[in-house]
C-alpha positions in Angstrom: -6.5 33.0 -13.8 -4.9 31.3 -16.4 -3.7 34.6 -18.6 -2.2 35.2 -15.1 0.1 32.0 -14.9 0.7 33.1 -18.7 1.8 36.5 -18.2 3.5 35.9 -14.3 6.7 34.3 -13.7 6.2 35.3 -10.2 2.7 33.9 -10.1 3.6 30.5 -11.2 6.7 30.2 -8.6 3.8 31.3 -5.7 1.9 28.6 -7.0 4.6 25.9 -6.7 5.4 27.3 -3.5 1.5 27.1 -1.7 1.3 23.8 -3.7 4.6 22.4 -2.0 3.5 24.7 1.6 -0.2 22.7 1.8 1.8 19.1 1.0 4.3 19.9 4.0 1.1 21.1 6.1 -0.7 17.3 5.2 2.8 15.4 6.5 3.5 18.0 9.3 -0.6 17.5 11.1 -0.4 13.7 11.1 3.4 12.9 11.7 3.6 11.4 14.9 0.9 9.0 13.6 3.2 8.6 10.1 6.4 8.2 12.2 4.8 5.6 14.5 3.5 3.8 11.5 6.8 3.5 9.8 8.3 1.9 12.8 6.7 -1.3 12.6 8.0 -2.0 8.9 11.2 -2.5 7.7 13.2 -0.1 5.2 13.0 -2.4 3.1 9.3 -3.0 2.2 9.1 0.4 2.7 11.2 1.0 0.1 9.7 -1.5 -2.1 6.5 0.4 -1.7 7.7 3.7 -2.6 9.5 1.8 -5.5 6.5 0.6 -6.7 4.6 3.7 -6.8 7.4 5.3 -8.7 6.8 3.0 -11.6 3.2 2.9 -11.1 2.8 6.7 -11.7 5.5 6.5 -14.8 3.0 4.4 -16.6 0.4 6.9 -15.7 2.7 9.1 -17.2 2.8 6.9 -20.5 -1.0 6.5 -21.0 -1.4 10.5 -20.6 1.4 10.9 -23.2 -0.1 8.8 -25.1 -3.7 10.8 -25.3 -2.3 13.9 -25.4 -0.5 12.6 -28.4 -3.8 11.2 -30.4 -5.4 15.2 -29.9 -2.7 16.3 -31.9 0.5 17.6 -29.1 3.3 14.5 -29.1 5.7 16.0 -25.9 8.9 14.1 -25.3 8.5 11.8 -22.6 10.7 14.5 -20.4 8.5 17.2 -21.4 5.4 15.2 -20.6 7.3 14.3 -17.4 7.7 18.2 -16.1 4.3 19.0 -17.6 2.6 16.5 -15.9 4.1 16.0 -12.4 5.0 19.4 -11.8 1.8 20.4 -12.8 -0.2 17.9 -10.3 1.3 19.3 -7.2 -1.5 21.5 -7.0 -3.6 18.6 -6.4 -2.5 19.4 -2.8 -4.1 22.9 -2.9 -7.6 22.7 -1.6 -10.1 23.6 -4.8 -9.8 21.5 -8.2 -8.6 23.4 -10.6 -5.1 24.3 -9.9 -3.7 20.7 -11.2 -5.9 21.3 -14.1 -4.0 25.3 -14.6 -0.4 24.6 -13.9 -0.9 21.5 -16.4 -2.4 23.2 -19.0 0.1 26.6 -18.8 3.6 24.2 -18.6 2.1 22.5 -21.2 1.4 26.0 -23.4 5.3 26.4 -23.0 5.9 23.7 -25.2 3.3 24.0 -27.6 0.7 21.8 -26.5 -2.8 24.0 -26.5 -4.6 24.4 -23.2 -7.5 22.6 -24.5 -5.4 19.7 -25.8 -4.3 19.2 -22.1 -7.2 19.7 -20.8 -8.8 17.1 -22.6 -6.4 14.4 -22.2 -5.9 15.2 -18.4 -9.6 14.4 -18.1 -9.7 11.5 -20.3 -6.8 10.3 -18.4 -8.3 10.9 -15.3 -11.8 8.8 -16.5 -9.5 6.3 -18.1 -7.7 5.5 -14.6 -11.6 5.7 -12.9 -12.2 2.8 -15.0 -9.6 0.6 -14.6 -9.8 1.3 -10.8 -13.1 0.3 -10.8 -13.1 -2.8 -12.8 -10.2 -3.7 -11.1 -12.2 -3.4 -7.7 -15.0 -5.4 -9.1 -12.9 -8.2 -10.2 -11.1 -8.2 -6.7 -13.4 -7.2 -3.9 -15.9 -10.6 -4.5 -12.6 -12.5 -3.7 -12.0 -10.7 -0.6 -15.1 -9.1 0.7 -18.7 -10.0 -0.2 -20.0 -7.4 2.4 -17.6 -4.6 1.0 -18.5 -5.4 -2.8 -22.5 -4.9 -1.7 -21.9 -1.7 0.2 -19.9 -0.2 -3.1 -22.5 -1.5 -5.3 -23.6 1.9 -6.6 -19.8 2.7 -7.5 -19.6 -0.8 -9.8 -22.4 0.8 -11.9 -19.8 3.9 -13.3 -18.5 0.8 -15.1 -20.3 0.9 -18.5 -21.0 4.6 -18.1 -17.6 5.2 -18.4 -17.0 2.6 -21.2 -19.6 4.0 -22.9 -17.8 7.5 -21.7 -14.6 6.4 -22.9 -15.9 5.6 -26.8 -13.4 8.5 -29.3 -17.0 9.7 -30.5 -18.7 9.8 -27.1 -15.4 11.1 -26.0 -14.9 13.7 -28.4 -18.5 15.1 -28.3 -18.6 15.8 -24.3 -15.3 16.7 -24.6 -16.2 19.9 -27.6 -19.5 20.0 -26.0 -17.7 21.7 -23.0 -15.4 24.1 -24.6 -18.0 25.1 -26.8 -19.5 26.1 -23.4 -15.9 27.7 -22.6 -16.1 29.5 -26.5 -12.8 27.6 -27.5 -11.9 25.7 -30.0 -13.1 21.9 -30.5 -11.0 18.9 -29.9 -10.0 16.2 -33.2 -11.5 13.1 -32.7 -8.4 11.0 -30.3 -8.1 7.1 -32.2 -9.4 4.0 -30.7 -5.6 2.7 -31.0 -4.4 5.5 -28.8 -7.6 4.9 -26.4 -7.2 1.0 -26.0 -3.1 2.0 -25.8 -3.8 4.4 -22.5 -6.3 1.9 -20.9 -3.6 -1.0 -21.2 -0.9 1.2 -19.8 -3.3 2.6 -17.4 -4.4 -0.9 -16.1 -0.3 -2.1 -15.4 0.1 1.5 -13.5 -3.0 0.1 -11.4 -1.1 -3.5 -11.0 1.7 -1.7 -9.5 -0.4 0.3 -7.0 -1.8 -2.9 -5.7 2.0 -4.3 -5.5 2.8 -1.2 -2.8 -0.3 -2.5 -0.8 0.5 -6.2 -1.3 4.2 -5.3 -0.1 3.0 -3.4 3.1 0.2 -6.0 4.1 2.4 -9.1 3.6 4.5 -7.6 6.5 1.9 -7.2 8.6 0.3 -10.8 8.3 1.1 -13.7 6.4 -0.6 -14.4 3.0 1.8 -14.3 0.2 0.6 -14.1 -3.6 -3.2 -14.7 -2.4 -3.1 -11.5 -0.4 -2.6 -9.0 -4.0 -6.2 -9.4 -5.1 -7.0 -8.1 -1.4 -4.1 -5.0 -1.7 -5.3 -4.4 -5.4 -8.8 -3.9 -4.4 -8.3 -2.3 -1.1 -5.9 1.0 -3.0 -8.3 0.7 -5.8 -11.8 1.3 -3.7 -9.9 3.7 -1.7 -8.9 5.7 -4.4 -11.9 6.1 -6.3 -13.7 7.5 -2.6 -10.7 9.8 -2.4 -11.2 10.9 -6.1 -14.8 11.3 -5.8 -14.5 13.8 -2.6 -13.9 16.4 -4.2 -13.5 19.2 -1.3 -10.8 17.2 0.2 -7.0 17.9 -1.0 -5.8 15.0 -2.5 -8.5 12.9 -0.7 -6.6 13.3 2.2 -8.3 11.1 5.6 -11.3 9.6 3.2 -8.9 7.5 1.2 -7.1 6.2 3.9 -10.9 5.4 5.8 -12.3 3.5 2.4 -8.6 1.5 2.9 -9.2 0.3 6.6 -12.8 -0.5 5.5 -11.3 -3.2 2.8 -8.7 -4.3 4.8 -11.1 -5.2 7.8 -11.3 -8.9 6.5 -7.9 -9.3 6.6 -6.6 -7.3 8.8 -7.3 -4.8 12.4 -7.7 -1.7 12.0 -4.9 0.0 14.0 -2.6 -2.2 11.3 -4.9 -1.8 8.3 -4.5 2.6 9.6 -0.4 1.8 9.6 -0.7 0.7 5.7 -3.1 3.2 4.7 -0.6 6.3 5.9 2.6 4.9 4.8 0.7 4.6 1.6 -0.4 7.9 1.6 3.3 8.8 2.4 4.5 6.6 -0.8 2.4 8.3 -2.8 3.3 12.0 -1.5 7.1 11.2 -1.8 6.4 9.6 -5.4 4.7 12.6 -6.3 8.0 15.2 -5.3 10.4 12.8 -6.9 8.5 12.7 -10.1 8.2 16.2 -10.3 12.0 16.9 -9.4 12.4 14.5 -12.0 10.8 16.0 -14.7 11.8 19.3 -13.9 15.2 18.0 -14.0 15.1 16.1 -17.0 13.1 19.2 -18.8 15.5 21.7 -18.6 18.2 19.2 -20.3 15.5 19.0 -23.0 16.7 22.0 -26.1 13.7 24.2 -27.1 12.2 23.4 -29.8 11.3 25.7 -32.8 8.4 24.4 -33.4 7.3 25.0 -29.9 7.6 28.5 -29.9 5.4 28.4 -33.8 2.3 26.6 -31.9 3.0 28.9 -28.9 2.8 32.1 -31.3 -0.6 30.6 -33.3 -2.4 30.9 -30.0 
């Protein structure tokens, strides 16, 4: 598949195109529901929300730069921009590897190896597991006794992926698997660069509960003590979305986990309002990234040394 994307102009604009074709088919089934939800909040918050995704997801952005750096493949941050956002589109195409593919061949174009992508992708994808998951053990006590006993089981990843997230641990599962995959092994990524991703990691997560807190403060008064609620209610959700694996995106289980967090707080029809403008915030963040990048790519000059690493494939 991927000598395919390699090989295929074509191929890779088909991809784009199903990608963008199955996120059009996700807002097209539910929007009288999105339409109807958007009505009861002002432009405004909405707005805010969306606003604070975009930032949110540009210091996602940061912390994968910032790993795929450490292996060994430093992109400028507009490179790193296309690579990345463009590339998770195909999050929206049912199966989990196209993400994984259209990252790892944009990425090829500019002299980052496949398995240098791959690996940070994942260890940027564990990294933002972790901090979603301590963050939802630090906030759902506050808010929900009954919810933190029911996601017991999800609280115990937490050292695992400590443990997980150590550069030798790391680096061993990492070769471990693409010795499996007969390709070459990884260089050991610094503890700097680690500790670097899971701080900017952590403030994209603080942002993400900030477009929950901005919705939910509309829909019932709270102020500043309502964030530890928001912050854990995106953060459980996301981690059942993630962990679905069959389901695009974690489309529908995500925005279930949400209502089940917000049920303290909040009704359900309302808590159901939030949860699909959020899923809207986040599918509009993810096109204006990725216009973004693409954008701010092609004003980026090839460089020579891109075409060197390209040619000692």
């Amino acid at each position: 598949m991927l000598s395919r994307l390699r090989s295929s102009p074509l191929l890779r604009v088909g991809l784009a195109l199903v990608a963008l074709a199955f996120l059009a088919y996700g807002l097209s089934r539910n929007w009288n529901d999105s339409v109807a939800a958007l009505r009861l909040l002002s432009w405004w918050t909405v707005a805010g929300s969306v606003a604070a995704v975009l930032i949110g997801l540009g210091f996602m952005l940061v912390a994968w730069r910032v790993v795929l750096a450490g292996f060994g493949s430093p992109l400028p941050m507009r490179v790193a921009a296309k690579v990345l956002f463009m590339g998770q589109l195909g999050k929206y195409v049912p199966g989990s590897v196209w993400a994984f593919a259209a990252m790892m061949e944009l990425a090829r174009d500019h002299g980052s190896p496949p398995r240098r992508t791959f690996g940070a992708t994942v260890v940027a994808l564990v990294t933002s597991l972790g901090c979603a998951l301590a963050l939802a053990a630090v906030t759902l006590p506050l808010t929900s006794q009954e919810v933190a006993r029911q996601t017991w089981y999800l609280m115990a990843l937490i050292p695992l992926i400590v443990v997980g997230l150590h550069p030798r641990v790391l680096t061993f599962g990492l070769n471990l698997m693409l010795r499996i995959a007969r390709r070459e092994p990884l260089d050991r990524v610094s503890g700097s660069a680690m500790l670097a991703a899971a701080a900017w990691t952590m403030v994209g997560w603080l942002f993400y509960a900030v477009h929950i807190w901005l919705l939910l403060g509309e829909m019932r008064p709270g102020g500043p003590s309502l964030f530890a609620v928001a912050a854990g209610a995106y953060a459980l959700a996301w981690v059942t979305g993630l962990l679905t694996v069959i389901v695009p995106a974690g489309i529908g289980v995500r925005e279930g986990a949400m209502v089940l967090v917000l049920a303290p707080v909040l009704d359900a029809p309302r808590a159901l309002v939030i949860a699909i403008v959020s899923r809207l915030a986040f599918t509009l963040a993810d096109v204006l990234w990725a216009g973004l990048g693409f954008l701010l790519a092609r004003s980026q000059a090839p460089e020579e040394s891109s075409a060197e690493a390209y040619a000692a494939q």
